[in-house]
C-alpha positions in Angstrom: 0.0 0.0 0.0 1.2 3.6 -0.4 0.9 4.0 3.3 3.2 1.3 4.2 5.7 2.4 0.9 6.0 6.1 2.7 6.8 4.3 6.0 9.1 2.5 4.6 10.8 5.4 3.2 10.7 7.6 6.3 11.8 5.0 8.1 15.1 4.7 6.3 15.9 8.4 6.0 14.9 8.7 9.5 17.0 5.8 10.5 20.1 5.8 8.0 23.7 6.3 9.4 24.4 9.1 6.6 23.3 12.8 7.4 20.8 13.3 4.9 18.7 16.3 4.0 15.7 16.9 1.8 15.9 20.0 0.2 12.7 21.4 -1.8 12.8 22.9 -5.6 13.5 26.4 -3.8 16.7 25.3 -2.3 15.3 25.3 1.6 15.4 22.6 4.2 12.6 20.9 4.8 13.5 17.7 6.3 16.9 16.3 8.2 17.7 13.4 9.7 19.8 13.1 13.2 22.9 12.6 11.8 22.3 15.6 9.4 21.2 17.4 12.9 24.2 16.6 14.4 26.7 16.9 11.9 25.7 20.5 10.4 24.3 22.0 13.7 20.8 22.2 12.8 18.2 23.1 15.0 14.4 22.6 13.8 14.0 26.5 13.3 16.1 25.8 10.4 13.4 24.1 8.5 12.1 26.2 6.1 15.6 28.5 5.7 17.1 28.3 2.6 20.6 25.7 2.5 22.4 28.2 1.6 22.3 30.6 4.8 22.8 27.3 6.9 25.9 25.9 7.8 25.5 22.8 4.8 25.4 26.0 2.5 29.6 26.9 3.6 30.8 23.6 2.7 28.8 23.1 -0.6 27.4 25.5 -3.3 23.6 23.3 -3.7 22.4 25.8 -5.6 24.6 25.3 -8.2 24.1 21.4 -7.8 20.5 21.6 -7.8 20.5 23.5 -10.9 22.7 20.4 -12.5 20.6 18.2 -11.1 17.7 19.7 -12.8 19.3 20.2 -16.4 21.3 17.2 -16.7 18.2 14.6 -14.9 20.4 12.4 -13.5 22.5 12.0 -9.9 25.3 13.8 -8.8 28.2 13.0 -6.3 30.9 15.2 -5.2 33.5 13.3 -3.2 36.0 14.8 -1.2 34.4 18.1 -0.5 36.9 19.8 2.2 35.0 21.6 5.1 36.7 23.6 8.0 35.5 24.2 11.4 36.4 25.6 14.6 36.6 21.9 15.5 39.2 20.3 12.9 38.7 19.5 8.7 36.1 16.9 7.6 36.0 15.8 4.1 32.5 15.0 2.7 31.4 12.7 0.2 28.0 14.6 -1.2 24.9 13.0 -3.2 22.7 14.4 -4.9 19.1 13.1 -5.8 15.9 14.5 -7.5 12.9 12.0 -5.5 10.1 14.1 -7.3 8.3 12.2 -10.3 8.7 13.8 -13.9 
């Protein structure tokens, strides 16, 4: 049932041990997992703001990747993607997915 499918889906972004974000066609939040929580600082007055004036938005230019995403119609990965903090370097390994039906 379609019911149990969005469970199913939920579920695994909820649960998955990547930070993962979902990102509407405007470029703001509107869903984060705990990892992504954790990892980029997020507090749940951030949903709604757009990616780019949150912390995610330093370390990776998603408008830019959104745009690609939406001209070329297929996934994108950027591996490797350096990111400095007060705290030490991290190096990311970003996906990119449309999940909206054409």
């Amino acid at each position: 049932s379609a019911t149990t499918q969005a469970r199913v889906w939920q579920t695994a972004f909820i649960d998955s041990p990547f930070a993962q974000l979902a990102i509407d066609t405007k470029g703001c939040l509107i869903a984060a997992n705990d990892q992504a929580y954790a990892l980029f600082g997020l507090k749940d007055s951030d949903l709604g703001a757009r990616v780019q004036n949150l912390e995610i938005g330093r370390v990776v230019n998603l408008s830019v990747l959104i745009r690609q995403l939406n001209s070329d119609r297929r996934a994108l990965q950027e591996q490797n993607i350096k990111w400095v903090t007060e705290t030490g370097t991290t190096y990311l390994d970003i996906y990119i997915k449309s999940i909206l039906d054409d």
